[in-house]
C-alpha positions as YAML, in Angstrom:
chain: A
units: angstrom
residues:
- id: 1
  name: UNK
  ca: [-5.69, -12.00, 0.41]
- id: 2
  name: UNK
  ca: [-4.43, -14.97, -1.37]
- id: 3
  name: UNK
  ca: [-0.47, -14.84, -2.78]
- id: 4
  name: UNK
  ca: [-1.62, -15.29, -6.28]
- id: 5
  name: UNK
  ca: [-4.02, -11.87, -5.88]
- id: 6
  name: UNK
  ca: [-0.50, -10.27, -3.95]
- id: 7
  name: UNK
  ca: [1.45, -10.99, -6.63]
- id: 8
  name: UNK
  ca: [-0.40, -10.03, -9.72]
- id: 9
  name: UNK
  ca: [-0.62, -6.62, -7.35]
- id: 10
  name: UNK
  ca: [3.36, -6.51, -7.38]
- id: 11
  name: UNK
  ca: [3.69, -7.69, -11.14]
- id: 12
  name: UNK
  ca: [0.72, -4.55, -12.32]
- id: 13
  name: UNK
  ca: [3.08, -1.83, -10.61]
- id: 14
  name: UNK
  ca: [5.84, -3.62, -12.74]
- id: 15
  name: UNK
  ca: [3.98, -3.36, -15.98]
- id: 16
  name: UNK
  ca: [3.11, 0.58, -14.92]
- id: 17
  name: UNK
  ca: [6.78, 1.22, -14.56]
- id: 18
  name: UNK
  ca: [7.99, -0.84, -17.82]
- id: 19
  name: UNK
  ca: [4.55, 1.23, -19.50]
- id: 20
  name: UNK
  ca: [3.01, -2.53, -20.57]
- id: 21
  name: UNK
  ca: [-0.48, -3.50, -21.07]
- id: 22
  name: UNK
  ca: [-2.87, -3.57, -17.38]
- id: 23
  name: UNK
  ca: [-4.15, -6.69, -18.74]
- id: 24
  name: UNK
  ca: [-1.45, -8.94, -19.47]
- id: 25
  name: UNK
  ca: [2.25, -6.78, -19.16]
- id: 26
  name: UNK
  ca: [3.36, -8.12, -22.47]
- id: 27
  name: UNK
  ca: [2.52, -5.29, -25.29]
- id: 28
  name: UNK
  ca: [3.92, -1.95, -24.55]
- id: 29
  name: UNK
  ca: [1.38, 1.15, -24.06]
- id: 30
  name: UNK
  ca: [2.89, 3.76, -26.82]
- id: 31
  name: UNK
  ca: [4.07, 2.94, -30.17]
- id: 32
  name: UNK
  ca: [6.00, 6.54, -30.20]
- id: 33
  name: UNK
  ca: [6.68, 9.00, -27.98]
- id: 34
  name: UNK
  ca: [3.35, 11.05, -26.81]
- id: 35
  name: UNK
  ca: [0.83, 8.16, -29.12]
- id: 36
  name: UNK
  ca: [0.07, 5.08, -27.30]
- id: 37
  name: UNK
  ca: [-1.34, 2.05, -29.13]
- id: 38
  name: UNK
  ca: [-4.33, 1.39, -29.78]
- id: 39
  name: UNK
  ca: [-4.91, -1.66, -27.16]
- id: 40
  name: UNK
  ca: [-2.63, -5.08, -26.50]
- id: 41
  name: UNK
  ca: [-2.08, -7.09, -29.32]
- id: 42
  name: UNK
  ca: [-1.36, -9.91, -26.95]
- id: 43
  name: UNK
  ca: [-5.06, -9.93, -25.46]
- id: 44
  name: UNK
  ca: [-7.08, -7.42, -27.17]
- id: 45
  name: UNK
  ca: [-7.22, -4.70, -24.85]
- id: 46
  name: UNK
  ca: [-8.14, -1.51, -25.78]
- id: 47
  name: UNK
  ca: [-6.49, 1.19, -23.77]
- id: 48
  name: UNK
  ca: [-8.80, 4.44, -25.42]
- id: 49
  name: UNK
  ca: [-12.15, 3.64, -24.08]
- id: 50
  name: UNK
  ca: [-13.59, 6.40, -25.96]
- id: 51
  name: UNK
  ca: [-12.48, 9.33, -27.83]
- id: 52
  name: UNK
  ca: [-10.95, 11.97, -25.23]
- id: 53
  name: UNK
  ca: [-10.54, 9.15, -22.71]
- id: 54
  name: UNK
  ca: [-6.55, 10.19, -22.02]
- id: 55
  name: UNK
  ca: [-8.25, 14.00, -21.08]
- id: 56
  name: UNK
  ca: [-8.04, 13.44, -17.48]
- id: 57
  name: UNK
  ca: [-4.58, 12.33, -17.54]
- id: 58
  name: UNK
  ca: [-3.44, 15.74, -18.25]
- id: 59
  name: UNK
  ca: [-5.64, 17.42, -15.69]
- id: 60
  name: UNK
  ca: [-5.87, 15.02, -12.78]
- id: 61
  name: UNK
  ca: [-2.50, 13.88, -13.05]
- id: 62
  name: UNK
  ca: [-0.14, 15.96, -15.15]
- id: 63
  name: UNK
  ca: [-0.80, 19.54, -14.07]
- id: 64
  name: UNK
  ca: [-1.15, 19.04, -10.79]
- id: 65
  name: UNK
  ca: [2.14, 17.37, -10.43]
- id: 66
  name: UNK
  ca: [3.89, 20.17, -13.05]
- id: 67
  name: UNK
  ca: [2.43, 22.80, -10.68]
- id: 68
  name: UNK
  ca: [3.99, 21.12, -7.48]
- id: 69
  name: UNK
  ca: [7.38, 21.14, -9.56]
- id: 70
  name: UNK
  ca: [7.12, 24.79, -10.52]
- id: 71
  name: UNK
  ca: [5.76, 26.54, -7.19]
- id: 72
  name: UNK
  ca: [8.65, 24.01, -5.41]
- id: 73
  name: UNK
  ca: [11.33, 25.69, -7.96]
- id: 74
  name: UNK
  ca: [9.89, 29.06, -7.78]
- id: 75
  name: UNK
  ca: [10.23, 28.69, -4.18]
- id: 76
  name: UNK
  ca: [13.52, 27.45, -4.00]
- id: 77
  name: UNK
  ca: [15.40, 29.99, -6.21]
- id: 78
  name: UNK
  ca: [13.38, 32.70, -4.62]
- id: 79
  name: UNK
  ca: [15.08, 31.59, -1.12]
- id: 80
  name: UNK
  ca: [18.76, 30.44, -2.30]
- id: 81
  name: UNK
  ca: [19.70, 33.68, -4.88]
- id: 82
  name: UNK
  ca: [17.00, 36.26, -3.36]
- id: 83
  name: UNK
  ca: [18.25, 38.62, -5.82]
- id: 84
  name: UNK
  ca: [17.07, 37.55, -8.38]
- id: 85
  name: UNK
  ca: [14.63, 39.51, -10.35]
- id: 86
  name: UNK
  ca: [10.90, 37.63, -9.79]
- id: 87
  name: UNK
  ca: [10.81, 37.86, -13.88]
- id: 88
  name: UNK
  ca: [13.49, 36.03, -14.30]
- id: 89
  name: UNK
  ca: [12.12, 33.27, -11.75]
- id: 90
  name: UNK
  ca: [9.39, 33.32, -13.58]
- id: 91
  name: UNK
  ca: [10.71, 32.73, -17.15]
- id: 92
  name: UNK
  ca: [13.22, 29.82, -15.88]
- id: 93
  name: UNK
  ca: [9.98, 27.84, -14.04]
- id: 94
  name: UNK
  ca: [8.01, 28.13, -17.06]
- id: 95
  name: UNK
  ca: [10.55, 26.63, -19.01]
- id: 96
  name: UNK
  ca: [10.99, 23.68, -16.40]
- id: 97
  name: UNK
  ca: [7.39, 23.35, -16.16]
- id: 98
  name: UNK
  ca: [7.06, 22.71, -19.83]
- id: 99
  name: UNK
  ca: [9.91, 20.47, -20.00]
- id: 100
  name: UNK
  ca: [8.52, 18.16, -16.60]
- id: 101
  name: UNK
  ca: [5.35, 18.48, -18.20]
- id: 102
  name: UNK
  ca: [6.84, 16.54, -21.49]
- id: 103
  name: UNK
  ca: [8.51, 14.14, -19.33]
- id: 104
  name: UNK
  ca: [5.67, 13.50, -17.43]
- id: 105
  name: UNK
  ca: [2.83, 13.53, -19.93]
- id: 106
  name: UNK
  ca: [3.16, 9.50, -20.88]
- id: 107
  name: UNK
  ca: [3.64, 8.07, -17.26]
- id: 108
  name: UNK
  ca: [0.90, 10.57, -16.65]
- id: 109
  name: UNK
  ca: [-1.52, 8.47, -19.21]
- id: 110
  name: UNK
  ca: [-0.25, 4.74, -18.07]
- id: 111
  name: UNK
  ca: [-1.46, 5.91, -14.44]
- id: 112
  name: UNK
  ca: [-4.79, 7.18, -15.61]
- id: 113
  name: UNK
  ca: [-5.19, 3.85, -17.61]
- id: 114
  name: UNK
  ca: [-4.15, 1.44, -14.78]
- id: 115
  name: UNK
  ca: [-6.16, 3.47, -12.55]
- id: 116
  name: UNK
  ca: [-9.47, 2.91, -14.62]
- id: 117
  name: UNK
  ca: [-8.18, -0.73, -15.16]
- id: 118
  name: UNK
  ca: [-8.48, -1.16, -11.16]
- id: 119
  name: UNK
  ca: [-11.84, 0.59, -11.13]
- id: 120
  name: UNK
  ca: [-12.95, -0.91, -14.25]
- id: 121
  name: UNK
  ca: [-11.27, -4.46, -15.83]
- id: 122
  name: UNK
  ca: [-11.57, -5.63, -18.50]
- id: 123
  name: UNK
  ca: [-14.64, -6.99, -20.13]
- id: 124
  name: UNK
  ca: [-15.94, -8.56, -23.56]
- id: 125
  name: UNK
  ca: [-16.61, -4.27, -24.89]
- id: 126
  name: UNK
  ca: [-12.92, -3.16, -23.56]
- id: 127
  name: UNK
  ca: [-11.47, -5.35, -26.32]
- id: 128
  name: UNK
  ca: [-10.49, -3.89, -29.97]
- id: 129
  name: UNK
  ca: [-11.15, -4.77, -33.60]
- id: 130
  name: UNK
  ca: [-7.63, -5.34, -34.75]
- id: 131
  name: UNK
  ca: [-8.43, -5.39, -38.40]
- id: 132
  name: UNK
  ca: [-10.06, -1.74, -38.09]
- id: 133
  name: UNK
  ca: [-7.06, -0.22, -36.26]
- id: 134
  name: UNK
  ca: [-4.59, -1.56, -38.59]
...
């Protein structure tokens, strides 16, 4: 493996974690909390493929990981105040699980993106008509 190919490795995870584009790392993913742009600006990469596209975000990445959360926490109270009423375990998970779940939701769409990005980079139909979007 070459050190340019290495590096561009270590500089993607660094655009995941600052939520810029795959492509280049200079436009940021979401315009707003929970909407996420239409594609770069910078290069002209659209991020929704097609309509639905973020749909396995929430159910390969996001529940799975809000599950671990609540079953861990469930767990965990259950064992360190084992008198409390499994109701009441019940009602404060949920409300963690919703509130991870928020949290969680737009990392949960930058993986799903950079994931397909690896699988699938970007070519001449990925790119985005900015004079429709805008």
């Amino acid at each position: 493996m070459s050190t340019d190919r290495a590096r561009g490795q270590t500089v993607q995870w660094g655009y995941l974690l600052r939520m810029r584009c795959p492509y280049c790392g200079e436009t940021p993913l979401m315009e707003h909390w929970f909407q996420f742009q239409h594609g770069c600006k910078r290069c002209d990469y659209r991020y929704e493929r097609e309509i639905g596209y973020f749909t396995g975000a929430s159910w390969m990445v996001m529940f799975p990981l809000v599950a671990l959360v609540g079953f861990a926490m469930a767990a965990a109270l259950l064992i360190l105040v084992p008198h409390l009423d499994a109701l009441v375990v019940a009602a404060i998970c949920s409300v963690a699980m919703v509130g991870v779940g928020v949290l969680v939701m737009p990392l949960s769409m930058a993986l799903w993106l950079y994931g397909d990005h690896a699988i699938h980079p970007l070519n001449p139909d990925d790119r985005y008509d900015k004079e429709l979007v805008n």
